[in-house]
Backbone as a printed PyTorch tensor [residue, N CA C, xyz], in Angstrom:
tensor([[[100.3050,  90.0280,  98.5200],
         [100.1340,  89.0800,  99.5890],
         [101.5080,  88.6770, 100.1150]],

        [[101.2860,  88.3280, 101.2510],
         [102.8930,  88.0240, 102.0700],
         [102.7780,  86.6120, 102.1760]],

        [[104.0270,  86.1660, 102.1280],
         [104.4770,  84.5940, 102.8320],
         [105.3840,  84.5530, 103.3750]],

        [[105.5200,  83.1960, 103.7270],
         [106.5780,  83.0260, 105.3760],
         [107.8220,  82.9790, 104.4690]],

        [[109.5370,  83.5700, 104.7740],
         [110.4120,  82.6840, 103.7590],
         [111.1330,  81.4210, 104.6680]],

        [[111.8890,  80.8740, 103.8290],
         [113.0180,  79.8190, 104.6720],
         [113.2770,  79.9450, 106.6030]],

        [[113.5560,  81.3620, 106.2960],
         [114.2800,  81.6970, 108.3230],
         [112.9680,  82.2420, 108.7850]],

        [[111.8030,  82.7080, 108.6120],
         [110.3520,  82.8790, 109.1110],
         [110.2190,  83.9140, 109.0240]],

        [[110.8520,  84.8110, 108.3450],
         [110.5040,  85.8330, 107.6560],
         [109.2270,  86.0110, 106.8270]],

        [[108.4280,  87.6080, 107.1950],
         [107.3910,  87.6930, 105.9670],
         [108.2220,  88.6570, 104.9220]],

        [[107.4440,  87.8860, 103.6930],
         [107.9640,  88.3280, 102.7500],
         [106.7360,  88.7280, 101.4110]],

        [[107.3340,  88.9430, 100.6480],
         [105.8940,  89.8560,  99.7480],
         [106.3970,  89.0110,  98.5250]],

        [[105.1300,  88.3580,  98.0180],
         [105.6790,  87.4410,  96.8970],
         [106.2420,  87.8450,  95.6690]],

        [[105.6980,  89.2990,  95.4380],
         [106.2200,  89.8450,  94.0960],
         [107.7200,  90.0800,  94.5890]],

        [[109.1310,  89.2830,  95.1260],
         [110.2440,  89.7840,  95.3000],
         [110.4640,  91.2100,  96.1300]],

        [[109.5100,  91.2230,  96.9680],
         [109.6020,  92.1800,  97.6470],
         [109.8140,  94.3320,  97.4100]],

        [[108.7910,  94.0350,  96.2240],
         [108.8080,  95.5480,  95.7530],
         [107.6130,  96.1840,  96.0150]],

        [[107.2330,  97.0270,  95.8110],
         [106.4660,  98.2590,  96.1810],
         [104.8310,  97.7500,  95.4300]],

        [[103.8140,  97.9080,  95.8620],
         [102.9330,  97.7940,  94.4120],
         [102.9920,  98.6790,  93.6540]],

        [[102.9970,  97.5700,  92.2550],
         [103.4480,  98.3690,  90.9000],
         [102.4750,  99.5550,  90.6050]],

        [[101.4090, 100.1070,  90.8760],
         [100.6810, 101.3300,  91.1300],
         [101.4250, 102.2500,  91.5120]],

        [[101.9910, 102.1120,  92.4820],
         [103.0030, 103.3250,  93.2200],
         [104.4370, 103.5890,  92.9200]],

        [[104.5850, 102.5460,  92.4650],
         [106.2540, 103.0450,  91.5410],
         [106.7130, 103.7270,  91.0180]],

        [[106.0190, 104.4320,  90.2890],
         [105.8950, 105.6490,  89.7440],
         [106.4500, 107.1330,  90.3740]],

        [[105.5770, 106.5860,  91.6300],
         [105.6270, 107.8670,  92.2410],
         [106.9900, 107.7060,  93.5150]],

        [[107.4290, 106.7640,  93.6150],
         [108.4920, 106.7110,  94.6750],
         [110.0270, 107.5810,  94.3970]],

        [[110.6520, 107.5870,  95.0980],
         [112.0120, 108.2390,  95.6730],
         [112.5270, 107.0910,  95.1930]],

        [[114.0760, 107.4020,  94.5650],
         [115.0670, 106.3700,  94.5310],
         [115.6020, 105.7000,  95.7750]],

        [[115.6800, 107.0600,  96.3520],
         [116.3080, 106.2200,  97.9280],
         [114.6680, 105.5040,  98.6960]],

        [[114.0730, 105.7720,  98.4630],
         [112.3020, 105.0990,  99.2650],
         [112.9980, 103.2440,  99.4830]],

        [[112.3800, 103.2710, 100.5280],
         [113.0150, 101.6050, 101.2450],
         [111.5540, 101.6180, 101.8080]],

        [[111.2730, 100.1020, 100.8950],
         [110.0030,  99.1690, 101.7580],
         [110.3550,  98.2850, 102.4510]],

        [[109.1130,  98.3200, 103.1920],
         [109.3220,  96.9770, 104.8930],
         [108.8600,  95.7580, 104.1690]],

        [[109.5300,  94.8800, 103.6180],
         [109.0860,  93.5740, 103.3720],
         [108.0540,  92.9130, 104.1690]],

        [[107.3720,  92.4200, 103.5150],
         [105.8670,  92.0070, 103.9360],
         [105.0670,  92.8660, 104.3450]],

        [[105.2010,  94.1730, 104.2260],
         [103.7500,  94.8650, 105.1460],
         [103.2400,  95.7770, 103.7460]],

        [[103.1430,  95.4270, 102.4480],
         [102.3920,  95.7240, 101.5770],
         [101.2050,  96.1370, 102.0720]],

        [[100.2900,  95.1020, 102.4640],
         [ 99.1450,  95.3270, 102.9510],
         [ 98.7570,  96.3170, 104.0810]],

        [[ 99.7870,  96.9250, 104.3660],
         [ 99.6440,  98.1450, 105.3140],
         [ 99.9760,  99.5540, 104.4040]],

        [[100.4980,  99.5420, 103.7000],
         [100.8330, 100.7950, 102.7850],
         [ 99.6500, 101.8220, 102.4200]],

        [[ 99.6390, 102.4510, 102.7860],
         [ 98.0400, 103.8690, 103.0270],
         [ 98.5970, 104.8100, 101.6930]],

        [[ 99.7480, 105.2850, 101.3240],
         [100.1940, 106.0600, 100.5610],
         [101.5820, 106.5450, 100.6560]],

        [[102.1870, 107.5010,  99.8480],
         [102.8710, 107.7920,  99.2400],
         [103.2950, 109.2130,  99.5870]],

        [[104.3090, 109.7980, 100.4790],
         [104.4200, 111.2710, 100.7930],
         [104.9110, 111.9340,  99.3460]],

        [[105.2920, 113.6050,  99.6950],
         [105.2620, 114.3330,  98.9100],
         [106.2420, 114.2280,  98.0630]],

        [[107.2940, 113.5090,  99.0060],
         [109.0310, 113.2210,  98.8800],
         [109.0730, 111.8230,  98.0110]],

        [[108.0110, 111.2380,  98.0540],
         [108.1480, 110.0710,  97.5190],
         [108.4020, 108.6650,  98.6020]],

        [[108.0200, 108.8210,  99.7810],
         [108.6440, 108.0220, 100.4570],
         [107.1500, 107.1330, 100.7370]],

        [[106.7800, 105.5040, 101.0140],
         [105.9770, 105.2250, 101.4750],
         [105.4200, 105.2710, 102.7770]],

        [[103.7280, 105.3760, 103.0280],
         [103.6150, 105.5540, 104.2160],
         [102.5620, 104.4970, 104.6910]],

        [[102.9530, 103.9290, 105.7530],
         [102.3040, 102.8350, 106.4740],
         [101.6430, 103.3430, 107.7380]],

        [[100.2970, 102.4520, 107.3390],
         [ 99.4020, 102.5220, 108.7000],
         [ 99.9270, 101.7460, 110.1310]],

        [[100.2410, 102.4280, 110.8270],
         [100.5010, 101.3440, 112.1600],
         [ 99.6440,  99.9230, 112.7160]],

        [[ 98.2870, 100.9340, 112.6970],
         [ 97.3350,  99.7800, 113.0470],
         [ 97.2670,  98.2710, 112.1370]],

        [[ 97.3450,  99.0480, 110.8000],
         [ 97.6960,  97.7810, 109.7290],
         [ 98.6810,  96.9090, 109.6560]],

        [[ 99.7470,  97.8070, 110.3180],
         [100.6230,  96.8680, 110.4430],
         [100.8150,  95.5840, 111.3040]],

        [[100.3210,  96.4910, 112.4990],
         [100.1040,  94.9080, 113.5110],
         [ 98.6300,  94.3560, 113.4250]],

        [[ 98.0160,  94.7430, 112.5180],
         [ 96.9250,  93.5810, 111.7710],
         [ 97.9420,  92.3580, 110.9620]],

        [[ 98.8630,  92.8590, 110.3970],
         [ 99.5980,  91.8520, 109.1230],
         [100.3890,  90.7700, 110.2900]],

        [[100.6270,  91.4020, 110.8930],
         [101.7770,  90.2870, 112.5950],
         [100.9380,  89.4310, 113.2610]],

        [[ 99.2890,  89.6440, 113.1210],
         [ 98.3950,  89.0890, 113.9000],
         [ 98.0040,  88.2000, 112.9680]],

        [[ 98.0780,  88.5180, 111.2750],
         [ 97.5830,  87.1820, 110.6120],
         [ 98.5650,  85.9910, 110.3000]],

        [[ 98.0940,  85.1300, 109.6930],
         [ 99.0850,  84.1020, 109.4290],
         [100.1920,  84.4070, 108.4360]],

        [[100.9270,  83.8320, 108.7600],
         [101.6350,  82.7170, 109.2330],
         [102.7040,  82.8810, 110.8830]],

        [[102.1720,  84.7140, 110.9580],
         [102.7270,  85.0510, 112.1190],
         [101.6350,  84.4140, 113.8510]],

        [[100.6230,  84.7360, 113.3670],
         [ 99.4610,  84.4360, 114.1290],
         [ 99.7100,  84.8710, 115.7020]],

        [[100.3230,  86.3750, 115.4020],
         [100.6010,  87.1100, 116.9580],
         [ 99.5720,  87.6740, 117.9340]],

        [[ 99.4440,  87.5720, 118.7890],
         [ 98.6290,  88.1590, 119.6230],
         [ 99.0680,  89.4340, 119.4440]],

        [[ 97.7380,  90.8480, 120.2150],
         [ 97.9320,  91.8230, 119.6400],
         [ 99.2390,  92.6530, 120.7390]],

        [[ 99.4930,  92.2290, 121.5580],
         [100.1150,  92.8410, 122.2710],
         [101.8010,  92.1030, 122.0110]],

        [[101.7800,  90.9700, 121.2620],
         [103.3190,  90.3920, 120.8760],
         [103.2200,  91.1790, 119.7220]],

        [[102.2470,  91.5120, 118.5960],
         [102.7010,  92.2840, 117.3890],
         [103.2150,  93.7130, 117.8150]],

        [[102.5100,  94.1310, 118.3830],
         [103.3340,  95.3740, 118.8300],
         [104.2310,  94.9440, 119.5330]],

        [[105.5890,  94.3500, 120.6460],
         [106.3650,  94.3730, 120.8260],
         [107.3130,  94.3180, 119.7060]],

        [[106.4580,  93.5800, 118.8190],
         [107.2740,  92.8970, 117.5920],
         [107.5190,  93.9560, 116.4930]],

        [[106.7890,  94.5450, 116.4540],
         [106.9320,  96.1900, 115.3910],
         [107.6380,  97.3040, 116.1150]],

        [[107.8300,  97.0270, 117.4530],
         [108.4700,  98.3400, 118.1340],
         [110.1670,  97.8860, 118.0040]],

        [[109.9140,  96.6090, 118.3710],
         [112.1480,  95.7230, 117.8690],
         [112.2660,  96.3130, 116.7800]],

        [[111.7120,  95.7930, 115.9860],
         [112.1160,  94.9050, 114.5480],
         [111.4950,  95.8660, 113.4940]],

        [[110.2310,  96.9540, 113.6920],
         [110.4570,  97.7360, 112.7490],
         [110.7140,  99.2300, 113.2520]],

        [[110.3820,  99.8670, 114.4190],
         [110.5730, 101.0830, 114.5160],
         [112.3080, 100.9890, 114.8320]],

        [[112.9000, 100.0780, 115.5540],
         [114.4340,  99.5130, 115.8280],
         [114.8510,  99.5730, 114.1420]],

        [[114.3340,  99.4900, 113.0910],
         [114.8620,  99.7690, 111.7340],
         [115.4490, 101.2640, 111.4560]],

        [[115.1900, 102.1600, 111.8160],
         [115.6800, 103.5670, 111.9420],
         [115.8500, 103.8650, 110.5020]],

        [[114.2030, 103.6320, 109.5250],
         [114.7990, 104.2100, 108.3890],
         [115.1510, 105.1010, 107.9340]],

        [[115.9740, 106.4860, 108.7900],
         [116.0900, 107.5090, 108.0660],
         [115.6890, 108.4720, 107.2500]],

        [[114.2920, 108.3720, 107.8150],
         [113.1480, 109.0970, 106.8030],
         [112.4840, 108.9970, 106.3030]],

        [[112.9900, 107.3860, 105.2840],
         [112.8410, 107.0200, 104.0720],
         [111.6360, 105.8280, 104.0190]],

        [[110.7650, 106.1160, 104.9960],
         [109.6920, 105.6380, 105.1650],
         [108.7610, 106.0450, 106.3320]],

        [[107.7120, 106.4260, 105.9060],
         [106.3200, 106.7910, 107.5170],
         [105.6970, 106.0000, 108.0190]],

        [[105.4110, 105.8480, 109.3200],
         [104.5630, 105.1850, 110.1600],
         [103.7210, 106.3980, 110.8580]],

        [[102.1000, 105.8590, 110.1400],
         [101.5480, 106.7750, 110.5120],
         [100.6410, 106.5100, 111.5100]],

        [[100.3830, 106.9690, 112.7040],
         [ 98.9270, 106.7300, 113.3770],
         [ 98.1370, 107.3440, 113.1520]],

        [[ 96.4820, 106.5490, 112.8410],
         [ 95.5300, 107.5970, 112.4660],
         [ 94.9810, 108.3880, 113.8230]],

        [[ 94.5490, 109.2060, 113.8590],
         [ 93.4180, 110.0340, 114.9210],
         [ 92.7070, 109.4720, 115.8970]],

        [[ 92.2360, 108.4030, 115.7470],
         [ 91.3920, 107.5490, 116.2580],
         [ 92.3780, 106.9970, 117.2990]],

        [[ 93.5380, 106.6000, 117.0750],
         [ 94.5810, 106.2740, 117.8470],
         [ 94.5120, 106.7940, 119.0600]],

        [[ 94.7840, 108.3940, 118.9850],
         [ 95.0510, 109.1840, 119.9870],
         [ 93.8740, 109.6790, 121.4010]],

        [[ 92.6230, 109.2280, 120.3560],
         [ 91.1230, 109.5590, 121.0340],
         [ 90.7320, 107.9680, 122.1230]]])
């Protein structure tokens, strides 16, 4: 579960790590998006995590962000695709997306 921190940041209460299920299977270099646990679909071949898009701006639309759906996506296109992780994490769209 996520919470707001000090500067209004979401943040993931376990200190911001991976769920402990999937640890196992991660990359040393693998970098998670603080607070979007609840979007995490799986785990590539490389070890890197992979996030649902749609889930993600479900997590921007709930509280404590309480974004409309069209500010969460501005807000994931800055602030997380503007992250340029280098690989070392997927954003995936499902199918349904594209239809």
């Amino acid at each position: 579960m996520s919470k707001q921190n000090q500067d209004g940041y979401l943040e993931d209460e376990d200190d911001n790590e991976a769920p402990s299920e999937l640890l196992e299977y991660l990359a040393e270099d693998c970098l998670k998006l603080d607070g979007l646990n609840d979007a995490i679909v799986g785990v590539t071949s490389q070890g890197y995590l992979v996030y649902d898009y749609e889930k993600i701006i479900e997590v921007f639309m709930k509280e404590p962000s309480n974004m409309e759906y069209d500010e969460a996506v501005e807000f994931f296109d800055y602030n997380v695709l503007g992250l340029e992780g280098n690989g070392n994490w997927v954003i995936m769209k499902s199918r349904e997306y594209y239809v």
